[in-house]
C-alpha positions, -999 to +999 in steps of 0.1 A: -614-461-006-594-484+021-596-520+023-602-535+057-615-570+074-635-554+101-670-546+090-683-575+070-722-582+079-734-591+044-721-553+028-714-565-001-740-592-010-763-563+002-747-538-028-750-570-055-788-570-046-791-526-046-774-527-085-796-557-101-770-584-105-787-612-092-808-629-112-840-639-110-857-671-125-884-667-153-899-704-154-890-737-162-903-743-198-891-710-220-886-707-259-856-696-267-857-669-300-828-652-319-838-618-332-818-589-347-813-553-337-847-543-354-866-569-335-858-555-304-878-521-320-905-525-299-888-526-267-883-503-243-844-497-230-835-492-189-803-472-184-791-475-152-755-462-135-745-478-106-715-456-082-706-476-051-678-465-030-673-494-004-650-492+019-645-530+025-632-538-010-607-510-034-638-525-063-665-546-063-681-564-094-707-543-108-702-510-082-692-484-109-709-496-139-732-487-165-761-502-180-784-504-206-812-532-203-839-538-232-871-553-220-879-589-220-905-607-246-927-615-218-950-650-218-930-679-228-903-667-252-872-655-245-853-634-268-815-639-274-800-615-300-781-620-326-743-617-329-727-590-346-740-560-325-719-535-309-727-511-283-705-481-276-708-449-249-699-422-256-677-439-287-663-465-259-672-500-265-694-514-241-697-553-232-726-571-247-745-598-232-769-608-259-792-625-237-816-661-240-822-692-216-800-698-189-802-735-174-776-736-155-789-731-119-811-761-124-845-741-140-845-719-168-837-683-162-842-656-189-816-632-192-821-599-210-803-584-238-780-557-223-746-536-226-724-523-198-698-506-193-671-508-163-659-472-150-628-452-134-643-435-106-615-413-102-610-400-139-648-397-138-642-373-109-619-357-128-642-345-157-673-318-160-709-334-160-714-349-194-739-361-215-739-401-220-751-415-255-753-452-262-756-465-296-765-502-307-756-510-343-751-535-360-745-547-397-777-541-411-774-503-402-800-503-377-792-479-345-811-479-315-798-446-292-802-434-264-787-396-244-789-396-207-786-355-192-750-357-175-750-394-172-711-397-174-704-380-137-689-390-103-722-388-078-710-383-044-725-370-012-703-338-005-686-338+034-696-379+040-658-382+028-645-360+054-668-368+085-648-386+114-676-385+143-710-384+148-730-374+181-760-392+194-790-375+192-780-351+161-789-346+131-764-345+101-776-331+064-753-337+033-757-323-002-763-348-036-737-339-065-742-328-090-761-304-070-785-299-097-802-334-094-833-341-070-835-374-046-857-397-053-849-417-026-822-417+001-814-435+030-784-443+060-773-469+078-748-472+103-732-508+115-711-515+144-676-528+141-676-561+150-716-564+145-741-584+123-767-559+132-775-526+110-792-496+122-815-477+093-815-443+099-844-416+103-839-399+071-857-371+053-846-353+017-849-318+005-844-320-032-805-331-036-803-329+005-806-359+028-809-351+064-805-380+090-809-386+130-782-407+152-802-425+174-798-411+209-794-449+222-772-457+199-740-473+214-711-453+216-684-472+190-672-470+158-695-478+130-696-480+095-718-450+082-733-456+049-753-429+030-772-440-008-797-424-031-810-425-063-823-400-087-842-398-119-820-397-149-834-372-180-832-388-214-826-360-239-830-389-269-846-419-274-844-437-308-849-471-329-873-484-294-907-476-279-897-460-249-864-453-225-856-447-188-831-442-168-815-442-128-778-430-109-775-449-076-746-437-054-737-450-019-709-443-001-691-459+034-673-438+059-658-449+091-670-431+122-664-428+156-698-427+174-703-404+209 
């Protein structure tokens, strides 16, 4: 990744939004309840695994991070849990954030119970596809699990690393890794130096393939091509809740010389 002051237009507040870090308000008259491990039982856990490669910034907040989100309480109550839990993945520790009312931006927000974990891209890149297991424990010896299918892995699109220039009117196709996983969505953009304004891509997908048009009006420049999908993760366990899901996002940014 480089680090440069020419393509700015919102790229980053636009990445904050694509991983879920901005909250969002619940209402203005929540009750706040403390629960343990086992009172979270009947919750269902998100995993999600956010791998941004920007090429504005060497590492943004948030961009290679995991995630693992329990459900809210719903109606009025908002849960906080209680200390003394750890998460780990894969035996690493994760952060907690245990969660509960919020009133610092002037009207109750609820945040929700979660654990994540901050990632090397590079010595991820470095390892075979793996399996991820999170555990929640805590003193009581309740455990809440779950195993995402290759979950600890570097997703990249292979050849957007290496592409210097694109010509109008042509259609470019890059393959998903690992190549095994299917596109559940997928999209590209390319921005102007020197621009505010971003052009979204004709895009189709062939399971792990994404397949996109450069404009044939398209000024001839250099632009900032960004290409980002998402897949389905496969949970292989789920324990100690009612249901889990899970998500990997990747993006990646490559600077291009448009003809």
């Amino acid at each position: 990744m480089h680090s440069s002051s020419r393509f700015r237009g919102g790229v980053v507040s636009g990445v904050l939004a694509a991983l879920g870090l901005l909250a969002a308000g619940c209402g203005s008259s929540l009750k706040e309840q403390d629960v343990d491990l086992a009172g979270l039982s009947g919750r269902t856990l998100l995993y999600t695994h956010a791998d941004v490669d920007l090429f504005e910034l060497e590492q943004a907040a948030g961009s290679h991070r995991v995630t693992v989100t329990f459900s809210q309480a719903g109606g009025d109550v908002c849960t906080r849990l209680n200390e003394g839990v750890t998460a780990t993945f894969n035996g690493e520790p994760m952060q907690m954030e245990r969660g509960g009312v919020d009133g610092t931006a002037g009207r109750d927000l609820c945040l929700p119970t979660r654990a994540f974990l901050d990632y090397a891209p590079d010595e991820w890149a470095a390892l075979p596809p793996t399996d991820a297991r999170v555990v929640f424990q805590d003193g009581s010896g309740t455990t809440i699990t779950v195993v995402m299918k290759e979950a600890q892995a570097k997703r990249t699109f292979d050849g957007v690393s290496e592409v210097q220039r694109l010509l109008r009117g042509q259609s470019y196709s890059y393959q998903w890794m690992p190549s095994t996983e299917k596109l559940e969505s997928a999209g590209a953009t390319l921005l102007a130096e020197g621009s505010a304004v971003t052009a979204t891509l004709t895009t189709t997908r062939d399971g792990g393939r994404i397949t996109f048009t450069v404009p044939p009006n398209l000024g001839a420049a250099t632009h900032l091509l960004t290409v980002r999908g998402q897949v389905q993760g496969e949970v292989l366990e789920c324990t100690g809740v009612t249901s889990c899901s899970g998500t990997y996002f990747h993006s990646e940014e490559q600077v291009v010389s448009v003809q």
